[in-house]
PQR file of N, CA, C, O and H, with PARSE charges and radii, in Angstrom:
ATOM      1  N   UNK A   1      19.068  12.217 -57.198 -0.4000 1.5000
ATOM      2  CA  UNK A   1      20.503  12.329 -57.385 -0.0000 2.0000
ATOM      3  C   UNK A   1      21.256  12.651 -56.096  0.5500 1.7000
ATOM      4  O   UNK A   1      22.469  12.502 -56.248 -0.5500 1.4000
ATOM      5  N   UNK A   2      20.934  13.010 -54.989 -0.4000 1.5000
ATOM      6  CA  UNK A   2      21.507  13.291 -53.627 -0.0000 2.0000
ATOM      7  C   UNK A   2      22.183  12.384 -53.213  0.5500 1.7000
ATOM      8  O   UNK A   2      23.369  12.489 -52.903 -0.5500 1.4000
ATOM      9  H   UNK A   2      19.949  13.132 -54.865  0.4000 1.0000
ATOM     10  N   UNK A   3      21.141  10.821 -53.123 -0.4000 1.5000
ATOM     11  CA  UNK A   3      21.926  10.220 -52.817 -0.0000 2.0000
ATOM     12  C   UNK A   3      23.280   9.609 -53.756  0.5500 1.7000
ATOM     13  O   UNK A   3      24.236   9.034 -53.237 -0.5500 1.4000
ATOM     14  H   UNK A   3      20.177  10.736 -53.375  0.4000 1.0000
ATOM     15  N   UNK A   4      23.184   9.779 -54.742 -0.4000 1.5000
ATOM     16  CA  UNK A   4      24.489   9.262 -55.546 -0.0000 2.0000
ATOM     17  C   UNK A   4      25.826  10.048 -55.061  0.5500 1.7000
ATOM     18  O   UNK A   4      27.003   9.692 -55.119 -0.5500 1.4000
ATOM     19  H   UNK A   4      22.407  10.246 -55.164  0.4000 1.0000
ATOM     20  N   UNK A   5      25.251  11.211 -54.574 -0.4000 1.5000
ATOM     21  CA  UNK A   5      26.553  12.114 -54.354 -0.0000 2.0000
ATOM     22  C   UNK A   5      27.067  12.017 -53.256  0.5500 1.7000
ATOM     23  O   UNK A   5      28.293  11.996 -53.154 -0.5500 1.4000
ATOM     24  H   UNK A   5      24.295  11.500 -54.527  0.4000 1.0000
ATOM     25  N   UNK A   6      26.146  11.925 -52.038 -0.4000 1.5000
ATOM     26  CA  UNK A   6      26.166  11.171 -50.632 -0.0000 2.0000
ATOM     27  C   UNK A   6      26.793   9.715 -51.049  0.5500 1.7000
ATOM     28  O   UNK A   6      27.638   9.506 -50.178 -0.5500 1.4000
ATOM     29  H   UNK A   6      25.149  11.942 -52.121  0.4000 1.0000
ATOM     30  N   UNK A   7      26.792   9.073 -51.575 -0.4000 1.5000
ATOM     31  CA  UNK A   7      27.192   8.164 -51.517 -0.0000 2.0000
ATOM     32  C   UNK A   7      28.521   8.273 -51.966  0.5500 1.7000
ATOM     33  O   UNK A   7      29.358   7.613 -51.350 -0.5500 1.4000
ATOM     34  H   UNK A   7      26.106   9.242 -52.282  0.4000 1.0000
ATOM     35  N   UNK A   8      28.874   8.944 -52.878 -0.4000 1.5000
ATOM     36  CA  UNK A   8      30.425   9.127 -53.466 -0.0000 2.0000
ATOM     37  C   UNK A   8      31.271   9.681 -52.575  0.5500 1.7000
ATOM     38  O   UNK A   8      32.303   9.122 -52.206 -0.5500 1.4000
ATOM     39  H   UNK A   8      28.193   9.479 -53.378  0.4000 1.0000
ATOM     40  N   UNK A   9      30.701  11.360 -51.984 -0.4000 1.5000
ATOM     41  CA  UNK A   9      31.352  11.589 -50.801 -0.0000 2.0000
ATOM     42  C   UNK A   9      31.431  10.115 -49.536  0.5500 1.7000
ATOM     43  O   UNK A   9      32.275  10.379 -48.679 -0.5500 1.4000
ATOM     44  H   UNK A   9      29.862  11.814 -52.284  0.4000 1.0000
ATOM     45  N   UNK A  10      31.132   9.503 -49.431 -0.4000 1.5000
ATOM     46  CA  UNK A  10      31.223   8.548 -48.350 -0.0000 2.0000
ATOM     47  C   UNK A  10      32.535   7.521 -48.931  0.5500 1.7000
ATOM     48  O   UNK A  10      33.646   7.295 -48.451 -0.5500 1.4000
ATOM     49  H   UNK A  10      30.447   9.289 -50.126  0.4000 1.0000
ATOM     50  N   UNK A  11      31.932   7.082 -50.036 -0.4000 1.5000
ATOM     51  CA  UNK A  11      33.109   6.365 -50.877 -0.0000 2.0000
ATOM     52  C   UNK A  11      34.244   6.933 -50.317  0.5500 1.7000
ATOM     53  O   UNK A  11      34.972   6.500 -49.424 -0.5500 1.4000
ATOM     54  H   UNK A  11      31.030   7.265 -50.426  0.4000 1.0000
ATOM     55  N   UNK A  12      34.311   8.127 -51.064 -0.4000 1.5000
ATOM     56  CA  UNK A  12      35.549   9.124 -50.866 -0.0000 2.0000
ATOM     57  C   UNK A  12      36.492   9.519 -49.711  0.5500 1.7000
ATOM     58  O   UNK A  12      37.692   9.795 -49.706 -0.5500 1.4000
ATOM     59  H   UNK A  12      33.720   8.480 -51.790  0.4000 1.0000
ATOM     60  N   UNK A  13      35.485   9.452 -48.649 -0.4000 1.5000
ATOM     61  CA  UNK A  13      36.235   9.443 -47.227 -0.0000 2.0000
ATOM     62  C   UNK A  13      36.396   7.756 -46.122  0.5500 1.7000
ATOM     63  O   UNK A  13      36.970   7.653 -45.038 -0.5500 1.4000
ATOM     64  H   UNK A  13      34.511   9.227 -48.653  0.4000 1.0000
ATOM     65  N   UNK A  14      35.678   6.683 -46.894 -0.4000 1.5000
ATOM     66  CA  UNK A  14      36.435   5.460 -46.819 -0.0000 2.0000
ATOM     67  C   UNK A  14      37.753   5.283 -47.291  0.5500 1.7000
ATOM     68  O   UNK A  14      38.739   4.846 -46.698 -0.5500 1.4000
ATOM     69  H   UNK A  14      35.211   6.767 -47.775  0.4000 1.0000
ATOM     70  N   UNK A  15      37.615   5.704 -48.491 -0.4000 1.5000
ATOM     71  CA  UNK A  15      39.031   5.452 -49.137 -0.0000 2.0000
ATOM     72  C   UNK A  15      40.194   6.165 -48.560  0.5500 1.7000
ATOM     73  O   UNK A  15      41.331   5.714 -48.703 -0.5500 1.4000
ATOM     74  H   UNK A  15      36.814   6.059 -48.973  0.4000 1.0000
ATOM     75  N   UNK A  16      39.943   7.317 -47.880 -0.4000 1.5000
ATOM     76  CA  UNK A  16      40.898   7.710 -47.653 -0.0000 2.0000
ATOM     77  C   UNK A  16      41.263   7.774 -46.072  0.5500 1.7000
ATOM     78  O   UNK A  16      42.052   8.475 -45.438 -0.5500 1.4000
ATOM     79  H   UNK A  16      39.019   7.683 -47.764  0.4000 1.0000
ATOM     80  N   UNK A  17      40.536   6.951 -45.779 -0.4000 1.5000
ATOM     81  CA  UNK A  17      40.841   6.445 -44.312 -0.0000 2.0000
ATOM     82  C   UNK A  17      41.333   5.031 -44.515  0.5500 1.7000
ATOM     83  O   UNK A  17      41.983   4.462 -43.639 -0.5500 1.4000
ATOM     84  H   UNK A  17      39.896   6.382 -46.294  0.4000 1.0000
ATOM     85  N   UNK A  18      41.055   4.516 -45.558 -0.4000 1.5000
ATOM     86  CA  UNK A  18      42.056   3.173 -45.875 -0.0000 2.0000
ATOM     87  C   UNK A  18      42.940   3.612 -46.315  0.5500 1.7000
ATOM     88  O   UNK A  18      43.768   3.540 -45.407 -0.5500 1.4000
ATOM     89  H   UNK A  18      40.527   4.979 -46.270  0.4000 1.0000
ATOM     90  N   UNK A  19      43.478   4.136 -47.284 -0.4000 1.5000
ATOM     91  CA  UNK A  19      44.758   5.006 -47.587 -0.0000 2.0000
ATOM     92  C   UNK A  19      45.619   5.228 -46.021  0.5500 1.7000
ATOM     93  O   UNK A  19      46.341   4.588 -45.257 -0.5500 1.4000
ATOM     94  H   UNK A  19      42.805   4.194 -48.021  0.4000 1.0000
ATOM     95  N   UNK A  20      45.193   6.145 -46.109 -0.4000 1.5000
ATOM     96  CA  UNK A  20      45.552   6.423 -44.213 -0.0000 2.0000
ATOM     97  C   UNK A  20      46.262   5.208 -43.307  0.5500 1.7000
ATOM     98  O   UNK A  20      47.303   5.316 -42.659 -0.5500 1.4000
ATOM     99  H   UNK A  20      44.606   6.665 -46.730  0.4000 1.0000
ATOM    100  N   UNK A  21      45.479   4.110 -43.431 -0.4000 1.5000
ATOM    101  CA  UNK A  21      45.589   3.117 -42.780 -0.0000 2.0000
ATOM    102  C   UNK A  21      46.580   2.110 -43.003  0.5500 1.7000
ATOM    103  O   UNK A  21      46.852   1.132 -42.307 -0.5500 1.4000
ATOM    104  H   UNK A  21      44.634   4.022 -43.958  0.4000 1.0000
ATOM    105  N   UNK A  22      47.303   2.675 -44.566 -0.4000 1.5000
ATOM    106  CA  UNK A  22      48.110   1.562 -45.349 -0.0000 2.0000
ATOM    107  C   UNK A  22      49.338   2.613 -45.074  0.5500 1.7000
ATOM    108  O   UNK A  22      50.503   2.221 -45.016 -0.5500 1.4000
ATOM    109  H   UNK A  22      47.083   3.470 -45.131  0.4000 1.0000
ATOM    110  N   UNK A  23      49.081   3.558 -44.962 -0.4000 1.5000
ATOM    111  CA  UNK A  23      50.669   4.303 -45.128 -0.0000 2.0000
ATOM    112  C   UNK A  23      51.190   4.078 -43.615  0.5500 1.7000
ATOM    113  O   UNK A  23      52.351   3.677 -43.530 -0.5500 1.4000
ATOM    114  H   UNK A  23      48.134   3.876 -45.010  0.4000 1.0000
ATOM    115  N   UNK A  24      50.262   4.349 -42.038 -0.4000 1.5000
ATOM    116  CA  UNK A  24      50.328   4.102 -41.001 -0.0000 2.0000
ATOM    117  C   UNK A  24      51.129   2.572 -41.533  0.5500 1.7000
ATOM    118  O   UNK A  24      52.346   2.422 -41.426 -0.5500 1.4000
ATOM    119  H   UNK A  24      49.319   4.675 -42.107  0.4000 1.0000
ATOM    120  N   UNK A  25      50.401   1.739 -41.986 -0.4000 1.5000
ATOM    121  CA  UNK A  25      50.977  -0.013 -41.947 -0.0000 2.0000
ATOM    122  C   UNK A  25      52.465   0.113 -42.128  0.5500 1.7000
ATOM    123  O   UNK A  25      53.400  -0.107 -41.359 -0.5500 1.4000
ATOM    124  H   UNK A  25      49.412   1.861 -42.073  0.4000 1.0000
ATOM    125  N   UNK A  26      52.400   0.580 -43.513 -0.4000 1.5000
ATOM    126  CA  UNK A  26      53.720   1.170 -44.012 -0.0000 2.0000
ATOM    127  C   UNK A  26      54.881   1.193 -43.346  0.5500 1.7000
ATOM    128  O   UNK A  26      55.858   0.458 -43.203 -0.5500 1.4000
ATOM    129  H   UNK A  26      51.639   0.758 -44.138  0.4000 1.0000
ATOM    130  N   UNK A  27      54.302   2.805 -42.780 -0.4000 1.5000
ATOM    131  CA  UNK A  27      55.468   2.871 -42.073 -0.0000 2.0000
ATOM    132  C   UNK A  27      56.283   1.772 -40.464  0.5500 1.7000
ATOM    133  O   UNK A  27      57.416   1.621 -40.007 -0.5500 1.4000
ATOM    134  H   UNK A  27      53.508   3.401 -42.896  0.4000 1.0000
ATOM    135  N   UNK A  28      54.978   1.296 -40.149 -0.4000 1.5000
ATOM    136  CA  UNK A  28      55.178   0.744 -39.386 -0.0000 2.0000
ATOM    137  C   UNK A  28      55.949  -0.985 -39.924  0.5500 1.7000
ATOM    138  O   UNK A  28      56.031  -1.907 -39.113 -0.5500 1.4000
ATOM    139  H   UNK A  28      54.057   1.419 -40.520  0.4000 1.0000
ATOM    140  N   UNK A  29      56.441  -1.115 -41.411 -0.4000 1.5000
ATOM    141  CA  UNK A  29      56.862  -1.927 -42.300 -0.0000 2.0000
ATOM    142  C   UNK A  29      58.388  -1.336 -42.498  0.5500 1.7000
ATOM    143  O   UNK A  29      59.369  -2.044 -42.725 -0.5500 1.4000
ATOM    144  H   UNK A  29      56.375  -0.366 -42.069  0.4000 1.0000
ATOM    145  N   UNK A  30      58.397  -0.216 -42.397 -0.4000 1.5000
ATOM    146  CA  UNK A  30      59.887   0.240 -42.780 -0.0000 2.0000
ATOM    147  C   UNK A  30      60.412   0.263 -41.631  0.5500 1.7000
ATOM    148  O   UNK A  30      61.586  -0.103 -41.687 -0.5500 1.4000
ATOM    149  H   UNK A  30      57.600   0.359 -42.212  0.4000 1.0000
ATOM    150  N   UNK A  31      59.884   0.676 -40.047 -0.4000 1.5000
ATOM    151  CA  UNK A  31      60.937   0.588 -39.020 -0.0000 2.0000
ATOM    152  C   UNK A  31      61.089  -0.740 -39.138  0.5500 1.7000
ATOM    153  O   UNK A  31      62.257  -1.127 -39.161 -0.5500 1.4000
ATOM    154  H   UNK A  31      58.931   0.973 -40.001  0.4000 1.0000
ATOM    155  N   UNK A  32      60.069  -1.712 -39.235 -0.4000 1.5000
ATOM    156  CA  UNK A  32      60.394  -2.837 -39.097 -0.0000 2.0000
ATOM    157  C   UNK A  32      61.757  -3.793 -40.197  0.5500 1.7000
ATOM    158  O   UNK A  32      62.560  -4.709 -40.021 -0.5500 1.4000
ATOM    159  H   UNK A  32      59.120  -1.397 -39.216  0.4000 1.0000
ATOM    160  N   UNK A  33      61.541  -3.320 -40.774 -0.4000 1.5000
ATOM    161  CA  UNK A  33      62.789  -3.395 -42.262 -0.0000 2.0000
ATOM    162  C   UNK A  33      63.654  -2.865 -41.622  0.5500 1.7000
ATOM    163  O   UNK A  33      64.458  -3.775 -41.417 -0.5500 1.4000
ATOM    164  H   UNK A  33      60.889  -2.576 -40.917  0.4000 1.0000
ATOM    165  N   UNK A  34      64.017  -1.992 -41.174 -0.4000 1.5000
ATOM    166  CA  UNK A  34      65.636  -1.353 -40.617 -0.0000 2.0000
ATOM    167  C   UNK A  34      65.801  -1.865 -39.519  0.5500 1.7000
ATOM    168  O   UNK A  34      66.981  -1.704 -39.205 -0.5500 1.4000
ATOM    169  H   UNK A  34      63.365  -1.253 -41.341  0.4000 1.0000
ATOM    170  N   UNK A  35      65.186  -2.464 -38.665 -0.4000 1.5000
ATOM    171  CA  UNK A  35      65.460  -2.501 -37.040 -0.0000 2.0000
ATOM    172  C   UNK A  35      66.100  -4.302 -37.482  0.5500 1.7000
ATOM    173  O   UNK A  35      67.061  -4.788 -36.886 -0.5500 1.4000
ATOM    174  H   UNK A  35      64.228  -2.595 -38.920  0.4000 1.0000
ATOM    175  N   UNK A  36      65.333  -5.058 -38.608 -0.4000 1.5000
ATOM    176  CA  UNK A  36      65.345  -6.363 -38.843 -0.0000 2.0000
ATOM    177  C   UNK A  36      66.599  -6.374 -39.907  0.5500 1.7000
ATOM    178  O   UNK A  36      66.633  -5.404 -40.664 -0.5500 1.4000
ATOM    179  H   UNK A  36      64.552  -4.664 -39.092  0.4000 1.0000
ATOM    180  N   UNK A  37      67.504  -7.238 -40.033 -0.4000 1.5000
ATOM    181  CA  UNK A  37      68.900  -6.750 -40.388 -0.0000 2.0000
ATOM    182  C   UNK A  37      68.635  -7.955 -41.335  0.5500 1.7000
ATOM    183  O   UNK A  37      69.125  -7.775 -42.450 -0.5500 1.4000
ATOM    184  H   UNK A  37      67.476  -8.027 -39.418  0.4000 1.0000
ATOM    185  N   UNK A  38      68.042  -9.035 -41.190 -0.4000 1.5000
ATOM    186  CA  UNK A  38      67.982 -10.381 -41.749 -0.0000 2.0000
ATOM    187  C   UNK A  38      66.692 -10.045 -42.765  0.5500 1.7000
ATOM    188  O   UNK A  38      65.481  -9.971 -42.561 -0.5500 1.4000
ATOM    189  H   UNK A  38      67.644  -9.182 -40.285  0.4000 1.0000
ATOM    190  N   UNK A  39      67.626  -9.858 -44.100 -0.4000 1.5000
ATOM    191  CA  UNK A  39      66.432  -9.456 -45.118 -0.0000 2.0000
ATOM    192  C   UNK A  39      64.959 -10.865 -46.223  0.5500 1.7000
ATOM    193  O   UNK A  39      64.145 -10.760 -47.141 -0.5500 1.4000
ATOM    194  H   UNK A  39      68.610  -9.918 -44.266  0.4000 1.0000
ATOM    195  N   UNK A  40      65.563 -12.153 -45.122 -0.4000 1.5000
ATOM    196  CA  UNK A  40      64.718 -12.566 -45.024 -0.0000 2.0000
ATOM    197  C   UNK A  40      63.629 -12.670 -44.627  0.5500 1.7000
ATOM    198  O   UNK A  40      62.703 -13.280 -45.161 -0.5500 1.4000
ATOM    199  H   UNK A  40      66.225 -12.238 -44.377  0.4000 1.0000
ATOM    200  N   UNK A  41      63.629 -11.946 -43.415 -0.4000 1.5000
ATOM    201  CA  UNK A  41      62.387 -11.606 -42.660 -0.0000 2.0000
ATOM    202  C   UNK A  41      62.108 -10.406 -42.972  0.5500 1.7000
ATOM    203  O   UNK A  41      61.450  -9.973 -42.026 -0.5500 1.4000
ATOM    204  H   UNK A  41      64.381 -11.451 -42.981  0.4000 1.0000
ATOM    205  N   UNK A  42      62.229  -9.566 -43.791 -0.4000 1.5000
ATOM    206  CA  UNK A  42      61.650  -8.234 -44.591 -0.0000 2.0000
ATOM    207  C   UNK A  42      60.588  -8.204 -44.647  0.5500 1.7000
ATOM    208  O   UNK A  42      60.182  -9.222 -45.208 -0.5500 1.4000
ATOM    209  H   UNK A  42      62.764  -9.917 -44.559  0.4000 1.0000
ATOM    210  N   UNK A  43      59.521  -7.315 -44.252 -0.4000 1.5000
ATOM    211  CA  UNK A  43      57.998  -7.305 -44.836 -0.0000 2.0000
ATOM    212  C   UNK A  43      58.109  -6.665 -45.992  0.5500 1.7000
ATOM    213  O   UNK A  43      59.075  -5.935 -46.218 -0.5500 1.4000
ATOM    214  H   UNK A  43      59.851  -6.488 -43.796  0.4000 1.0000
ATOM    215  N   UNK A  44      57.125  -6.863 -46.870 -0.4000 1.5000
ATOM    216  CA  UNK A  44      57.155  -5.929 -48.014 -0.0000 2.0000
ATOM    217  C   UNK A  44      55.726  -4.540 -48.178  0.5500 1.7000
ATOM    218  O   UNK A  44      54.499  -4.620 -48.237 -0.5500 1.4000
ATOM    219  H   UNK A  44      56.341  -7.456 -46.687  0.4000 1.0000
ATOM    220  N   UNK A  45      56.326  -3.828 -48.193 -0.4000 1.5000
ATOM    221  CA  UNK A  45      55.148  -2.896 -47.944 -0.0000 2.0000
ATOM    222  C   UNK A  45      53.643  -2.958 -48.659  0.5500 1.7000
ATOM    223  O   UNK A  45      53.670  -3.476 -49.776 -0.5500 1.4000
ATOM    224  H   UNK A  45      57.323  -3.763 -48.146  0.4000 1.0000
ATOM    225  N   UNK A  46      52.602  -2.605 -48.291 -0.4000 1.5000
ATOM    226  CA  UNK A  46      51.343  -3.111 -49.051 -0.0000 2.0000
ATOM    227  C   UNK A  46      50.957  -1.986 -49.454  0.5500 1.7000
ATOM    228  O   UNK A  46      51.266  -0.808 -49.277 -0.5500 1.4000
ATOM    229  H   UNK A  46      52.580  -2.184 -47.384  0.4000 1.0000
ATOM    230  N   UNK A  47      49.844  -2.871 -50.327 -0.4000 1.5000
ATOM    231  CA  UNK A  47      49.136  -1.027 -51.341 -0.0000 2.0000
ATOM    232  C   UNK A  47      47.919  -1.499 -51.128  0.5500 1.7000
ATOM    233  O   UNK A  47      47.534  -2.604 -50.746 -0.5500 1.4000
ATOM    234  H   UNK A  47      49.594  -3.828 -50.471  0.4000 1.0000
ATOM    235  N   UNK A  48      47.246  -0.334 -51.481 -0.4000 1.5000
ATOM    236  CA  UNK A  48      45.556  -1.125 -51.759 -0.0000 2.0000
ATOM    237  C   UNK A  48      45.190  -1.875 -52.996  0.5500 1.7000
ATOM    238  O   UNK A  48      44.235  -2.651 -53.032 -0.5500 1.4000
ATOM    239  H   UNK A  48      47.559   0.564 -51.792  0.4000 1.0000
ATOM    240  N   UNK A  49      45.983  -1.620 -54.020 -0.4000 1.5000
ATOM    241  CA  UNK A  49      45.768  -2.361 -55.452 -0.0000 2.0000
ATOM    242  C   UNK A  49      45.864  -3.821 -54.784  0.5500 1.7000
ATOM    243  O   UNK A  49      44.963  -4.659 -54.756 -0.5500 1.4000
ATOM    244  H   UNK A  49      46.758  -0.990 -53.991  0.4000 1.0000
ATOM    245  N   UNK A  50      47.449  -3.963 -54.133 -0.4000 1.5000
ATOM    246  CA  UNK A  50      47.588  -5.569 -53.785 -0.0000 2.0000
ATOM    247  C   UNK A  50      46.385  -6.257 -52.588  0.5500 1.7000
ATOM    248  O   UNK A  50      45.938  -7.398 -52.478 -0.5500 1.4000
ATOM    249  H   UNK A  50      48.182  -3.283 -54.156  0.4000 1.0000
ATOM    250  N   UNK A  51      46.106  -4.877 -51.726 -0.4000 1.5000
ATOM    251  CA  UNK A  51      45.044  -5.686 -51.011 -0.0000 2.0000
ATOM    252  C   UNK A  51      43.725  -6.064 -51.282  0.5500 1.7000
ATOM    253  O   UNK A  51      42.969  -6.919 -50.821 -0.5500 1.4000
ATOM    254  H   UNK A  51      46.470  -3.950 -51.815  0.4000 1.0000
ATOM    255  N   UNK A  52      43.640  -5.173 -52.184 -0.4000 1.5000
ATOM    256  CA  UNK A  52      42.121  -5.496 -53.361 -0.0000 2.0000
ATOM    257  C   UNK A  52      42.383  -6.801 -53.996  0.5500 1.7000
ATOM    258  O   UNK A  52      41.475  -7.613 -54.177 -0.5500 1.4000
ATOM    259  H   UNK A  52      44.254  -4.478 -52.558  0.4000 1.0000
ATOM    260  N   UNK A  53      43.947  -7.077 -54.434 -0.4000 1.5000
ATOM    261  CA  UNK A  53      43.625  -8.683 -55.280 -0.0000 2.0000
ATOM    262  C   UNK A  53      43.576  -9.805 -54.356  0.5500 1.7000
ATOM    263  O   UNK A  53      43.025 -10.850 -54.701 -0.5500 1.4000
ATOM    264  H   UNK A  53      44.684  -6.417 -54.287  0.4000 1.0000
ATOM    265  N   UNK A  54      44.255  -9.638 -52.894 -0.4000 1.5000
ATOM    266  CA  UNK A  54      44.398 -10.389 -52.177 -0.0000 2.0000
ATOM    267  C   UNK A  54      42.754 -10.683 -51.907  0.5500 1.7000
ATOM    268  O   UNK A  54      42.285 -11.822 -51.910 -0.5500 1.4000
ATOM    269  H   UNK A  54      44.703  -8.789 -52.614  0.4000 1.0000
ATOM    270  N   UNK A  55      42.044  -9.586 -51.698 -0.4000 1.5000
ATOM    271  CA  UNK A  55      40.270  -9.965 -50.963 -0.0000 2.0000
ATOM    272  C   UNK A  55      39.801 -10.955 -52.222  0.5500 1.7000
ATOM    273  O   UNK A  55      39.267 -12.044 -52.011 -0.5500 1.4000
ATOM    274  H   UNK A  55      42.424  -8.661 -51.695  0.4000 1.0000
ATOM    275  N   UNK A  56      40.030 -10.510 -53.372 -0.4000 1.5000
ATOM    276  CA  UNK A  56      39.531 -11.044 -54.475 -0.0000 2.0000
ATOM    277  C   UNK A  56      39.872 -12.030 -55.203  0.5500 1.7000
ATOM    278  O   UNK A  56      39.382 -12.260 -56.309 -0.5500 1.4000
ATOM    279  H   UNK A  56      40.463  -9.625 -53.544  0.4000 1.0000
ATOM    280  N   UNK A  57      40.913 -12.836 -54.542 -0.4000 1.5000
ATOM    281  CA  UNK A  57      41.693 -14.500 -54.730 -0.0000 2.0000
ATOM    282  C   UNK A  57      40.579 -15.524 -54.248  0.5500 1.7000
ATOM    283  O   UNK A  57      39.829 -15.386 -53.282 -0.5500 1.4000
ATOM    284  H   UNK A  57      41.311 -12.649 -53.644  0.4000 1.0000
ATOM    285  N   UNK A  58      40.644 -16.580 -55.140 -0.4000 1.5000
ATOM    286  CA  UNK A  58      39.698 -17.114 -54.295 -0.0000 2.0000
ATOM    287  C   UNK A  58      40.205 -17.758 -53.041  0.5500 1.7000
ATOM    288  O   UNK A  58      41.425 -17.843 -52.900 -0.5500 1.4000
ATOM    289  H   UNK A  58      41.254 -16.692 -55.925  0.4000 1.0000
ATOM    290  N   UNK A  59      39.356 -18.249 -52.058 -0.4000 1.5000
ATOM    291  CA  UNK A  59      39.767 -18.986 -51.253 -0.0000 2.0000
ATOM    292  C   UNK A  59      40.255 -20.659 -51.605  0.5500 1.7000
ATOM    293  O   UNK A  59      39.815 -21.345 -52.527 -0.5500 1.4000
ATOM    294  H   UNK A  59      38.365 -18.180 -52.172  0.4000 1.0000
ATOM    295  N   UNK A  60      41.335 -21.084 -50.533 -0.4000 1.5000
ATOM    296  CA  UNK A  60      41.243 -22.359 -50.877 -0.0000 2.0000
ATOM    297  C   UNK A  60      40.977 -23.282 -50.293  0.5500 1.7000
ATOM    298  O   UNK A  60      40.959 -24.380 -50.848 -0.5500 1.4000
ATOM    299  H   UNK A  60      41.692 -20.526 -49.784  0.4000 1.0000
TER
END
């Protein structure tokens, strides 16, 4: 059972270095939204739910 738990803790601190990594994106999505006046070119901010479906689309 060690390793199951080792393994969850690991899970656990991936995830939250991807977390981490999406809010960094983020924000770096909202200066970009205010500095960009033309709300056509808006990024839209990402989550991990959406980047999980994006990996999991198929290719075409």
């Amino acid at each position: 059972m060690p390793e199951l738990a080792l393994t969850k803790e690991a899970d656990g601190r991936v995830r939250a270095e991807v977390l981490a990594a999406i809010a960094e994106l983020n924000a770096l999505v909202r200066h970009h939204n205010l500095v960009i006046t033309a709300t056509s070119l808006h990024v839209p901010a990402a989550s991990l739910e959406g980047l999980i479906e994006i990996a999991s689309a198929p290719r075409r």
